[in-house]
Structure formats: C-alpha cells, structure tokens
mmCIF file of the N, C-alpha and C atoms, coordinates in Angstrom:
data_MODEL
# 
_entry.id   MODEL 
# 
loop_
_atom_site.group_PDB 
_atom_site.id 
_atom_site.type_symbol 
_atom_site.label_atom_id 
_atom_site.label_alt_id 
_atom_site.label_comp_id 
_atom_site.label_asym_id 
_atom_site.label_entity_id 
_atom_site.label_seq_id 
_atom_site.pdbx_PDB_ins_code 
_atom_site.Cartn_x 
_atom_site.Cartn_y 
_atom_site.Cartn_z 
_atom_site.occupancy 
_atom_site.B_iso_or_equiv 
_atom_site.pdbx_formal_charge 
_atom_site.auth_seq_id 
_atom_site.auth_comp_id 
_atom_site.auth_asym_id 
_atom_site.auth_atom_id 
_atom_site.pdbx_PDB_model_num 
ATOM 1   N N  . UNK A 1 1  ? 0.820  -1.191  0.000   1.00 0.00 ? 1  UNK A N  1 
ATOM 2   C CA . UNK A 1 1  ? 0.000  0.000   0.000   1.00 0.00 ? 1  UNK A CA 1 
ATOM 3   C C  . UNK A 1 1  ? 0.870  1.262   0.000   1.00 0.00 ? 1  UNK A C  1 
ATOM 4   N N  . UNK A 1 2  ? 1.644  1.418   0.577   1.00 0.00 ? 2  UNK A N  1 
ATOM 5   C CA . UNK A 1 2  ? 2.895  2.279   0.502   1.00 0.00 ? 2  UNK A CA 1 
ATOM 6   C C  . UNK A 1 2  ? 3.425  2.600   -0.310  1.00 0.00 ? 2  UNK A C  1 
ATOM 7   N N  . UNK A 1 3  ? 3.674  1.760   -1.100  1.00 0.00 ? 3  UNK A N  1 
ATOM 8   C CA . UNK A 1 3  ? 4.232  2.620   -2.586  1.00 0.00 ? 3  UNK A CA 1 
ATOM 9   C C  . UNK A 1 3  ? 3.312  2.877   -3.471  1.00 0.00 ? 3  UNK A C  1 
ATOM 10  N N  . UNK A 1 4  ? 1.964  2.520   -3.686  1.00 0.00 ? 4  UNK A N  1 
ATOM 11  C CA . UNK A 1 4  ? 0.844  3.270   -4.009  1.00 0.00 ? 4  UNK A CA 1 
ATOM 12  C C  . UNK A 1 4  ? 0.830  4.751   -3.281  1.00 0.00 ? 4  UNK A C  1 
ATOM 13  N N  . UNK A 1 5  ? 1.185  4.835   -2.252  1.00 0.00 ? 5  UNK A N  1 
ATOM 14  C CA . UNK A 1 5  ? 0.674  6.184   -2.028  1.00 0.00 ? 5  UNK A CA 1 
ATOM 15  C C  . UNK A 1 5  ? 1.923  6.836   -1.896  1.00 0.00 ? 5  UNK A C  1 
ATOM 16  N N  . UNK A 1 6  ? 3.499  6.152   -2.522  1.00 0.00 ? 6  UNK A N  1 
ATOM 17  C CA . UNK A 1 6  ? 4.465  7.248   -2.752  1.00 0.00 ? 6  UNK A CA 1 
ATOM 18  C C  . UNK A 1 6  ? 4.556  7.219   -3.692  1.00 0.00 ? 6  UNK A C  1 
ATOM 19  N N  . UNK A 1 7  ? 3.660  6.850   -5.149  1.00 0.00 ? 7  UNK A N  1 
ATOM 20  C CA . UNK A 1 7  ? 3.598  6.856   -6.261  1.00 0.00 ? 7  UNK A CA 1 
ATOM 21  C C  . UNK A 1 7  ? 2.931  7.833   -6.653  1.00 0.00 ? 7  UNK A C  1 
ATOM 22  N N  . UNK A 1 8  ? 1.404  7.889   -5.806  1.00 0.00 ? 8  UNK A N  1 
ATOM 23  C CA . UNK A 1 8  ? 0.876  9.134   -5.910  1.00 0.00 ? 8  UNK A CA 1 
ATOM 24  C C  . UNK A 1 8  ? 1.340  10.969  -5.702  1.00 0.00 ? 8  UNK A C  1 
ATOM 25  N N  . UNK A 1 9  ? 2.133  10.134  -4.072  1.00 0.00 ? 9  UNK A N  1 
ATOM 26  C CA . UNK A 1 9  ? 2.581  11.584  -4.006  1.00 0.00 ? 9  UNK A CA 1 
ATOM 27  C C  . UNK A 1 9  ? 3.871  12.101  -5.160  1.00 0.00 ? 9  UNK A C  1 
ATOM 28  N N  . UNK A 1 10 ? 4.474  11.109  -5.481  1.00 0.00 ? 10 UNK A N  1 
ATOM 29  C CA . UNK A 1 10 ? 5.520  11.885  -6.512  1.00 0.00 ? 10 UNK A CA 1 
ATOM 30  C C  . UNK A 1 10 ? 4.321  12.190  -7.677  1.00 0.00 ? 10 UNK A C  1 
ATOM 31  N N  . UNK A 1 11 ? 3.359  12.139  -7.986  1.00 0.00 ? 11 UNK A N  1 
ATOM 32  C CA . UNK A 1 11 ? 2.621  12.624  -9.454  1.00 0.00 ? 11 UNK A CA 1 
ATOM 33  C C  . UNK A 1 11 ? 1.696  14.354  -8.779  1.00 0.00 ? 11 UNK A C  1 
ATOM 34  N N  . UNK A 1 12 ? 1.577  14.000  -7.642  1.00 0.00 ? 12 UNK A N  1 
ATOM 35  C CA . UNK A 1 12 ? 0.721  15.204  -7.084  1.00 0.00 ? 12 UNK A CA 1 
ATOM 36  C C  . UNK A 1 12 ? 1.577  15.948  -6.786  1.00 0.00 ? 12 UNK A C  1 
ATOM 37  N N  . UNK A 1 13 ? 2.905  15.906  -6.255  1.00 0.00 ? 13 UNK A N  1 
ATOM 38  C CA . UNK A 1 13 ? 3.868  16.720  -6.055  1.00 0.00 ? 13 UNK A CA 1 
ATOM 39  C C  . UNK A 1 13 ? 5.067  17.177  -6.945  1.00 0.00 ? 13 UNK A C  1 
ATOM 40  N N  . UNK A 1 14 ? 5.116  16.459  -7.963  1.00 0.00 ? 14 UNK A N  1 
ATOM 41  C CA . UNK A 1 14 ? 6.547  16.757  -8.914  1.00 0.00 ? 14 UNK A CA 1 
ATOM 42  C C  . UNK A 1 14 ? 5.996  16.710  -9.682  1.00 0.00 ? 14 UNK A C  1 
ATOM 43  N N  . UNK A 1 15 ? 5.268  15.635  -10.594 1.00 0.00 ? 15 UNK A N  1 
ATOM 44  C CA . UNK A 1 15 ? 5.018  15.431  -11.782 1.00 0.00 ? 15 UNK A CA 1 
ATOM 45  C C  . UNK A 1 15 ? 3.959  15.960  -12.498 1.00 0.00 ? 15 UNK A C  1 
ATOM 46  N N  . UNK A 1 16 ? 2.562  16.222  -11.786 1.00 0.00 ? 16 UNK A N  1 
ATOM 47  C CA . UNK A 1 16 ? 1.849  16.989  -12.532 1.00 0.00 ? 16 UNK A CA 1 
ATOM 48  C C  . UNK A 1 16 ? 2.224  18.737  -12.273 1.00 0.00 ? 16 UNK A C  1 
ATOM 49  N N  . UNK A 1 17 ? 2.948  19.757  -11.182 1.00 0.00 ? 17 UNK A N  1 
ATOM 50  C CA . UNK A 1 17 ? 3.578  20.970  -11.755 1.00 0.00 ? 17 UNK A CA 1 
ATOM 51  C C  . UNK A 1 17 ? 4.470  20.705  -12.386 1.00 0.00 ? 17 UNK A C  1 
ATOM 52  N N  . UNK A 1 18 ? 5.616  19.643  -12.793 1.00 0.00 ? 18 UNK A N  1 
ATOM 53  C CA . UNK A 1 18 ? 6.724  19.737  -13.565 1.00 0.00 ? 18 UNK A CA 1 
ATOM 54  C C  . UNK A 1 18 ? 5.461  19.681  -15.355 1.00 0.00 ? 18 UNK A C  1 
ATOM 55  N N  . UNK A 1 19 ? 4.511  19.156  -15.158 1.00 0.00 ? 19 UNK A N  1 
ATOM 56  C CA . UNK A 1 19 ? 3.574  19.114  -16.924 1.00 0.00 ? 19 UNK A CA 1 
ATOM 57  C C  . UNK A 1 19 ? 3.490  20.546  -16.945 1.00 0.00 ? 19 UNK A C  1 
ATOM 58  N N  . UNK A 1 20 ? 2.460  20.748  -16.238 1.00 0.00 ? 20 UNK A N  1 
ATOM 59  C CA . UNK A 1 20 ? 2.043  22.172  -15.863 1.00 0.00 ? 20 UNK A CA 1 
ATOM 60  C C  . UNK A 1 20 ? 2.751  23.387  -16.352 1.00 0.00 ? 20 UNK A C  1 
ATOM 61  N N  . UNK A 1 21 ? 4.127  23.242  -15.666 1.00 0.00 ? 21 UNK A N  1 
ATOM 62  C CA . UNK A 1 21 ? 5.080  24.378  -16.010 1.00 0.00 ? 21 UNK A CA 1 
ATOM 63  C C  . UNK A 1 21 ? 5.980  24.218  -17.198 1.00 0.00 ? 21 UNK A C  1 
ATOM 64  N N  . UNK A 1 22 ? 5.838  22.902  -17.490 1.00 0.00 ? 22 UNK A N  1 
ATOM 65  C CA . UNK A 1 22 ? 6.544  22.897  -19.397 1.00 0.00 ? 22 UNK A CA 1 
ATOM 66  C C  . UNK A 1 22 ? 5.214  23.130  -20.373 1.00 0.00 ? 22 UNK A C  1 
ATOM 67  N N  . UNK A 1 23 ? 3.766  22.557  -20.544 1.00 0.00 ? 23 UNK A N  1 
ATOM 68  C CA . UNK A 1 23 ? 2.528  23.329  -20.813 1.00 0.00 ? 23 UNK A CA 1 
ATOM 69  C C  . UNK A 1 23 ? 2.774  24.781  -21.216 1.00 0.00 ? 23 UNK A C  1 
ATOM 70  N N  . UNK A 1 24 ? 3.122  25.287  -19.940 1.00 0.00 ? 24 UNK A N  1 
ATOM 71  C CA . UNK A 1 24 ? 3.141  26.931  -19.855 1.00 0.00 ? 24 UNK A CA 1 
ATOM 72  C C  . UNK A 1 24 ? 3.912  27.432  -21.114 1.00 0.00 ? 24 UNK A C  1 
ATOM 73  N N  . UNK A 1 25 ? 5.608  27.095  -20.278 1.00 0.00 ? 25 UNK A N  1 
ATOM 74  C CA . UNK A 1 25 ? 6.719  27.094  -21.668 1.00 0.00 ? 25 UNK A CA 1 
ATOM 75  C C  . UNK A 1 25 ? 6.672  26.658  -22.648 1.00 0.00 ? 25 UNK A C  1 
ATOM 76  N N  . UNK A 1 26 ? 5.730  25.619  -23.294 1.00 0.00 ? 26 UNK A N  1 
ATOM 77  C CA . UNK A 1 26 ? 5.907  25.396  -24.472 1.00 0.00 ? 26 UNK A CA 1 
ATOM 78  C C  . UNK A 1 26 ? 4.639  26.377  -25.193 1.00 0.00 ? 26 UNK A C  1 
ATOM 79  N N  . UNK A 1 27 ? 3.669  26.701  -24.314 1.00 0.00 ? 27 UNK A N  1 
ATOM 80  C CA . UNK A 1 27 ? 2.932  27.875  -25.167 1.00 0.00 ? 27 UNK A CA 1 
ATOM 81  C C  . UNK A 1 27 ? 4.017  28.921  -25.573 1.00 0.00 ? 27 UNK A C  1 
ATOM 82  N N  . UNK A 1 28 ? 4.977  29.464  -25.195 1.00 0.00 ? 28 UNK A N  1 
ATOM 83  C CA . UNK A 1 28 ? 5.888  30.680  -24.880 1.00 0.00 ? 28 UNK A CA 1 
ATOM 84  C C  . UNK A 1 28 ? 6.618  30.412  -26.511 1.00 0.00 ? 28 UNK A C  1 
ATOM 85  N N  . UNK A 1 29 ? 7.318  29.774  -26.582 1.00 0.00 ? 29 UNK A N  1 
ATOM 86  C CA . UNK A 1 29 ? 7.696  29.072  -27.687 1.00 0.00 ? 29 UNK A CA 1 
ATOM 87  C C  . UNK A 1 29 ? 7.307  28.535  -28.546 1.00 0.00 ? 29 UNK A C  1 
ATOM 88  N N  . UNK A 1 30 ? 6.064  27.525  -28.760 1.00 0.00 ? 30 UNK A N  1 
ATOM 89  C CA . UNK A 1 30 ? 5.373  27.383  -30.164 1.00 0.00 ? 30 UNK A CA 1 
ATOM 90  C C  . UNK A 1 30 ? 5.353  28.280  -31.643 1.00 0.00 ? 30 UNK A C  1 
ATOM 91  N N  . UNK A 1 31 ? 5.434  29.334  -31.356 1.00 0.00 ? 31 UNK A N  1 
ATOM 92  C CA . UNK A 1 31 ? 5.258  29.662  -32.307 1.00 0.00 ? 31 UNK A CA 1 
ATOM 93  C C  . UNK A 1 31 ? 6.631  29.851  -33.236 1.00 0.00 ? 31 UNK A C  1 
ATOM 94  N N  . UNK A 1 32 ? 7.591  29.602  -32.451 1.00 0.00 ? 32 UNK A N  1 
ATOM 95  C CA . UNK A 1 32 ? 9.279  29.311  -33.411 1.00 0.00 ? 32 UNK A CA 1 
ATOM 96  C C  . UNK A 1 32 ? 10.420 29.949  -32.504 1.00 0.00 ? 32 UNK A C  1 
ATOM 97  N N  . UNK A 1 33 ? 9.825  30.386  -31.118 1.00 0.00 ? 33 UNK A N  1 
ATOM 98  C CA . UNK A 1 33 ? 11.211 31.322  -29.949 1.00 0.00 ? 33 UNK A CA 1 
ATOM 99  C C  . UNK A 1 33 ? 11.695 29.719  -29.596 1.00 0.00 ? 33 UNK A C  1 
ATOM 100 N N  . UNK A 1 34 ? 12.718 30.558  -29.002 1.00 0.00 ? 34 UNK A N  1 
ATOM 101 C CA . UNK A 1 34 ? 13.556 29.302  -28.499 1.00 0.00 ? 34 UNK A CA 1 
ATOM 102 C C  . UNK A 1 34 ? 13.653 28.817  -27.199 1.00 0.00 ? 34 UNK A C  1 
ATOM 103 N N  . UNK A 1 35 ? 13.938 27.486  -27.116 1.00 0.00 ? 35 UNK A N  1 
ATOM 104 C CA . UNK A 1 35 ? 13.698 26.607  -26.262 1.00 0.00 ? 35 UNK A CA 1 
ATOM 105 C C  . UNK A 1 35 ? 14.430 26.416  -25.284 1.00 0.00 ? 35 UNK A C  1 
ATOM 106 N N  . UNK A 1 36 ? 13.710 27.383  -24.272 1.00 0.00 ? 36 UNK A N  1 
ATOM 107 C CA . UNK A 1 36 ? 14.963 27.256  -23.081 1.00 0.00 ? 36 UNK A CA 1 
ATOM 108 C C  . UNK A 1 36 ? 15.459 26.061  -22.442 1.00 0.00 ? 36 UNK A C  1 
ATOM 109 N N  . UNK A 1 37 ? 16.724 26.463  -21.929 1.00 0.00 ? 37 UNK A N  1 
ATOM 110 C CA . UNK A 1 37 ? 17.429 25.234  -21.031 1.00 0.00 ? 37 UNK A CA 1 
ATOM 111 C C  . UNK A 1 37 ? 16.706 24.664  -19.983 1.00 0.00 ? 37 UNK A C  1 
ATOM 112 N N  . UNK A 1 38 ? 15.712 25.207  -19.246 1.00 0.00 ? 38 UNK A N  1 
ATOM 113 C CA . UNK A 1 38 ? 14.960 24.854  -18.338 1.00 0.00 ? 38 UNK A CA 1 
ATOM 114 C C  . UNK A 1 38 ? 14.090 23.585  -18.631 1.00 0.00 ? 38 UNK A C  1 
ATOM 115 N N  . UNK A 1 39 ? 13.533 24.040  -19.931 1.00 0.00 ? 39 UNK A N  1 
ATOM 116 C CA . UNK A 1 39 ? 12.405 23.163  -20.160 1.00 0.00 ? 39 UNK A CA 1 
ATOM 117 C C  . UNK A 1 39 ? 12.949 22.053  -20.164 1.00 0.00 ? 39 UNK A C  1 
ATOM 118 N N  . UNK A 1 40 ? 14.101 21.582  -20.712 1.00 0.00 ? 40 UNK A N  1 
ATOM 119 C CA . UNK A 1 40 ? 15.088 20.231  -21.177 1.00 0.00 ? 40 UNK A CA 1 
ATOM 120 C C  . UNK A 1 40 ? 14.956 19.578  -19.440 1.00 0.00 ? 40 UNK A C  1 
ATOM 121 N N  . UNK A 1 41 ? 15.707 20.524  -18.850 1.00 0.00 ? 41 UNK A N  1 
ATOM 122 C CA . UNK A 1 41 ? 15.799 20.037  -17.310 1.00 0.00 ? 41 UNK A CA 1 
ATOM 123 C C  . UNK A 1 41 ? 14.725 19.680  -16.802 1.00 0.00 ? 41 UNK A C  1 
ATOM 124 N N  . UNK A 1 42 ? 13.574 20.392  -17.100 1.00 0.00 ? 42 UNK A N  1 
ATOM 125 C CA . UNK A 1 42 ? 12.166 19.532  -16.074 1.00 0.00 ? 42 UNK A CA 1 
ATOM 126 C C  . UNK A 1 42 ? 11.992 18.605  -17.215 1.00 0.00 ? 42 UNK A C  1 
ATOM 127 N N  . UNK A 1 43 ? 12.134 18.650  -18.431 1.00 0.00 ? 43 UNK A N  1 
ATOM 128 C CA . UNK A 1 43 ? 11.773 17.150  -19.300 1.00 0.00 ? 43 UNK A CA 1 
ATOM 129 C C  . UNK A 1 43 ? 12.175 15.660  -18.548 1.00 0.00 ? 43 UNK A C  1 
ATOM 130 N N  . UNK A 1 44 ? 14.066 16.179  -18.108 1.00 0.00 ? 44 UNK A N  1 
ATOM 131 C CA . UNK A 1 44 ? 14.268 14.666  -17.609 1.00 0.00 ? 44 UNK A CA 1 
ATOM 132 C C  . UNK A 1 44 ? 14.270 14.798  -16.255 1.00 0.00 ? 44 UNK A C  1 
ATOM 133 N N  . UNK A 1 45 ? 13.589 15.804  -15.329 1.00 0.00 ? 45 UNK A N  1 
ATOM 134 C CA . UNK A 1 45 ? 13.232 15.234  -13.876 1.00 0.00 ? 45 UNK A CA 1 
ATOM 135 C C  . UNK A 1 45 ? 11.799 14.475  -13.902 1.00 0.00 ? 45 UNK A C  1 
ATOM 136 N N  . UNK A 1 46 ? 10.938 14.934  -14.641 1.00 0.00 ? 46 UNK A N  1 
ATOM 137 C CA . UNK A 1 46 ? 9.875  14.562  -15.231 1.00 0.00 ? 46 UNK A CA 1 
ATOM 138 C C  . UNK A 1 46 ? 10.071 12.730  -15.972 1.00 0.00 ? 46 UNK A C  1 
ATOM 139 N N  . UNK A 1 47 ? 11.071 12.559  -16.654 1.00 0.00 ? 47 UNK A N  1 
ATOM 140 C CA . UNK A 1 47 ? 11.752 11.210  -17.289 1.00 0.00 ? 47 UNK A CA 1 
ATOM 141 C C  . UNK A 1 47 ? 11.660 10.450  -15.606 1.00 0.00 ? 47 UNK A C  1 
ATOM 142 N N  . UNK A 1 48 ? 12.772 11.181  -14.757 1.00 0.00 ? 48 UNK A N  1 
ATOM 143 C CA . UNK A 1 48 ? 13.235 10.315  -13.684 1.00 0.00 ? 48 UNK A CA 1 
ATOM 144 C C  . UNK A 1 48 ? 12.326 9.957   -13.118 1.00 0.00 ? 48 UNK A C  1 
ATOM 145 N N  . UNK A 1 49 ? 11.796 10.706  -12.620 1.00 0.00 ? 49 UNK A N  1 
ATOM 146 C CA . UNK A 1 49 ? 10.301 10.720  -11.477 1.00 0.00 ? 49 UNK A CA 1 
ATOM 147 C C  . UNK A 1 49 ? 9.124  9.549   -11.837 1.00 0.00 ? 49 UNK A C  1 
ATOM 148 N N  . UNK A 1 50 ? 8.826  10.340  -13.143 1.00 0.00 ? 50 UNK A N  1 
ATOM 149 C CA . UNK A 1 50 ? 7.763  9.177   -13.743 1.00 0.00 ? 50 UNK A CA 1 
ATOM 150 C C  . UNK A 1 50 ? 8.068  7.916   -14.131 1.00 0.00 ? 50 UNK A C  1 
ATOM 151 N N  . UNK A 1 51 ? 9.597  7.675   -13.935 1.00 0.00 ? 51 UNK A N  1 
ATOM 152 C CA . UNK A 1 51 ? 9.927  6.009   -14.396 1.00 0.00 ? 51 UNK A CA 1 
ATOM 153 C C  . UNK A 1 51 ? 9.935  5.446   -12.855 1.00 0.00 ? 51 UNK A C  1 
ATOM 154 N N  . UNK A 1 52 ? 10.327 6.331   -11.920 1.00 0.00 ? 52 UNK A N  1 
ATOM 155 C CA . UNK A 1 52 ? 10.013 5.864   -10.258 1.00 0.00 ? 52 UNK A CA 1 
ATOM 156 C C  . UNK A 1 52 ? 8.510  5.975   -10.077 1.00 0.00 ? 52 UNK A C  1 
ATOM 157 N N  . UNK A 1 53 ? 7.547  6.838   -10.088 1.00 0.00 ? 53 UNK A N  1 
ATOM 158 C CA . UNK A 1 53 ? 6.664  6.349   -10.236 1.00 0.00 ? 53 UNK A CA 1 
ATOM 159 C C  . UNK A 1 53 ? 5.627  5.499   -10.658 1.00 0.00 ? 53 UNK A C  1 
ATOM 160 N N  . UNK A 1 54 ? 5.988  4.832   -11.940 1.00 0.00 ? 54 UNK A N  1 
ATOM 161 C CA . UNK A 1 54 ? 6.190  3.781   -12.521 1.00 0.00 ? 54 UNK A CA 1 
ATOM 162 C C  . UNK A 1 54 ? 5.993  2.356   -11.965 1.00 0.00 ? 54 UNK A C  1 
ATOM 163 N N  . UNK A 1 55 ? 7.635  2.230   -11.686 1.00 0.00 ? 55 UNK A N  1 
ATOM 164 C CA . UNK A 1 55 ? 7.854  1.209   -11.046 1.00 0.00 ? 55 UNK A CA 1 
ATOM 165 C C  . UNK A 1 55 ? 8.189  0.979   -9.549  1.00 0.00 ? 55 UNK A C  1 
ATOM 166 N N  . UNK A 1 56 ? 7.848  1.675   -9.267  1.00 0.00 ? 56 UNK A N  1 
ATOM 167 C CA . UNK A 1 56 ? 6.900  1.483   -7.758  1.00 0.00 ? 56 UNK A CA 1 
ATOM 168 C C  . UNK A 1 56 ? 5.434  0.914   -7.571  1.00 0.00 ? 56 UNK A C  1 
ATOM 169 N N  . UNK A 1 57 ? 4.299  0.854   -8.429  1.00 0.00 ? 57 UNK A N  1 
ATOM 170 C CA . UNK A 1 57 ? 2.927  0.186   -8.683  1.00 0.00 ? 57 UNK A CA 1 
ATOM 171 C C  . UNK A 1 57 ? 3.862  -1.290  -9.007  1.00 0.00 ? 57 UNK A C  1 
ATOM 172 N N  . UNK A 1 58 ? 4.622  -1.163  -9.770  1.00 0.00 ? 58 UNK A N  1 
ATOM 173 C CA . UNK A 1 58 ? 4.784  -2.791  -10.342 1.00 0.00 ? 58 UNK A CA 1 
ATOM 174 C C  . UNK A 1 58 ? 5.426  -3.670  -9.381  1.00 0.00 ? 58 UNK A C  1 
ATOM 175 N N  . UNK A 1 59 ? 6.503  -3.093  -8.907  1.00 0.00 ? 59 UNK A N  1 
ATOM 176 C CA . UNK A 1 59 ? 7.101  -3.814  -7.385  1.00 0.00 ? 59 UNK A CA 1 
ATOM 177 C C  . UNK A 1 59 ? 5.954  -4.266  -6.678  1.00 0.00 ? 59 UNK A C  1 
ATOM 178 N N  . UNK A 1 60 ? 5.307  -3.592  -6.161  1.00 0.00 ? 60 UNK A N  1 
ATOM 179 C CA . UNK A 1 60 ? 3.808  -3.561  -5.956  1.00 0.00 ? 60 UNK A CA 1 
ATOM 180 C C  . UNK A 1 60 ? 3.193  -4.773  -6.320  1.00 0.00 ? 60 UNK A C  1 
ATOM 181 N N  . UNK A 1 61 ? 2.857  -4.470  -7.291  1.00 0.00 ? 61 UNK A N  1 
ATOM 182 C CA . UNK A 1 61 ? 2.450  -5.954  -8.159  1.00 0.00 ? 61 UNK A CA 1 
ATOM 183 C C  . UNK A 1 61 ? 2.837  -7.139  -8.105  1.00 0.00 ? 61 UNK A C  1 
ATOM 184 N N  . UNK A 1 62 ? 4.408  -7.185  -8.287  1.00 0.00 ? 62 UNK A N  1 
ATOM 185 C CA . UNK A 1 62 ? 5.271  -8.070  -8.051  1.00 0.00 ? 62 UNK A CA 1 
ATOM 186 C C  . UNK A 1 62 ? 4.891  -9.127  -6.512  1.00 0.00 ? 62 UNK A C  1 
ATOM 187 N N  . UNK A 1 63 ? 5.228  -7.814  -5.626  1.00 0.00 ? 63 UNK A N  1 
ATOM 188 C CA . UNK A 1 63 ? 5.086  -8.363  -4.191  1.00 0.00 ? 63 UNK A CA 1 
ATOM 189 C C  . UNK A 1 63 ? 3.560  -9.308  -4.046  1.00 0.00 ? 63 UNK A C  1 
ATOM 190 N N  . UNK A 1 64 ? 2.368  -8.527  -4.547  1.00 0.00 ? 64 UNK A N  1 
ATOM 191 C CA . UNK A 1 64 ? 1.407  -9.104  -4.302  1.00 0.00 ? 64 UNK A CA 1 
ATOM 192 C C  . UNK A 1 64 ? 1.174  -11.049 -4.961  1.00 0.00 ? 64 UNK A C  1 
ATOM 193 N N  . UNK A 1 65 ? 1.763  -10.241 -6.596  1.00 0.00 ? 65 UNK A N  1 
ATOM 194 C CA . UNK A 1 65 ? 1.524  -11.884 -7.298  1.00 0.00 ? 65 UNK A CA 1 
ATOM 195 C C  . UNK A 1 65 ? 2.765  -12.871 -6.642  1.00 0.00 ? 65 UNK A C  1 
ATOM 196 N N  . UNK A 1 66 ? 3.852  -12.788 -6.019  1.00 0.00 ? 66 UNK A N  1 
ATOM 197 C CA . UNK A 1 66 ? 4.439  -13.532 -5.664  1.00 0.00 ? 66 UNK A CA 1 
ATOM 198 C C  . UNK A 1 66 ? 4.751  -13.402 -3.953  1.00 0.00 ? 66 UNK A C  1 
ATOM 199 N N  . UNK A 1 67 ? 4.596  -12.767 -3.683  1.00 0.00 ? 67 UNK A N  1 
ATOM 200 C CA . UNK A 1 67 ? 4.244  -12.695 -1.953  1.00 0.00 ? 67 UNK A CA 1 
ATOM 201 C C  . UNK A 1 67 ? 5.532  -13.295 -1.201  1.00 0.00 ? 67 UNK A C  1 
ATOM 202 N N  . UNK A 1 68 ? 6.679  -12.894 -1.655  1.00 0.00 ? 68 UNK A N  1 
ATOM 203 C CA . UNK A 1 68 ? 7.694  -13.542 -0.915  1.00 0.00 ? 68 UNK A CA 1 
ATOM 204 C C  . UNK A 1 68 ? 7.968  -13.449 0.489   1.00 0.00 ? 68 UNK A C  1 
ATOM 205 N N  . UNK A 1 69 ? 8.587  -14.495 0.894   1.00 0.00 ? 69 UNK A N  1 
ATOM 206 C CA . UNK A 1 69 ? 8.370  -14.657 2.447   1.00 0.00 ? 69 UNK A CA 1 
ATOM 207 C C  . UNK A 1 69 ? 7.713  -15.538 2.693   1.00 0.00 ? 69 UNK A C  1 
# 
C-alpha cells in the first residue's frame, strides 16, 4: 500500500507541476522562440520521477503476485 501512495505523491507533487510548467513554456515558444534550457531540465526530472513512479505500482504488483516470504 505504501508505494501506491508514494507513487501518488511523486505525481501530485513533482510530476503533474513539472507538466504544468513545461505546458506553460511550451505555449511561450510554439510559435518558433527558443527553447529554453529549463524546459530540457524539467523534461528529464519529469523522465526520472515518472519512471520511479512507474515502477513502484509494479514492485507492488510483483510483491502481491508472488508474496515472498
């Protein structure tokens, strides 16, 4: 149950303002300005986060379908 709910909190806490605030920036830029360094940087904290959030449900999973111990 625990990593269900530190899965959640990394999406309620990092991952949906890290969308949010590249959303923003990429309105800023669409139309052909350039692409700040920032945005790159929340791209791959956004990469990191959401592959830990990720696989934290599946461990999860794991534990349940095989129940070791």
């Amino acid at each position: 149950m625990g990593l269900f709910i530190a899965s959640g909190v990394i999406w309620v806490v990092i991952l949906i303002p890290v969308q949010i605030l590249q959303a923003r920036m990429a309105r800023r830029f669409a139309a052909g300005g350039v692409i700040p360094a920032r945005y790159w940087l929340l791209g791959r904290l956004w990469i990191g986060f959401g592959t830990l959030a990720t696989v934290l449900p599946l461990i999860n999973l794991y534990w349940m379908v095989f129940r070791p111990g």
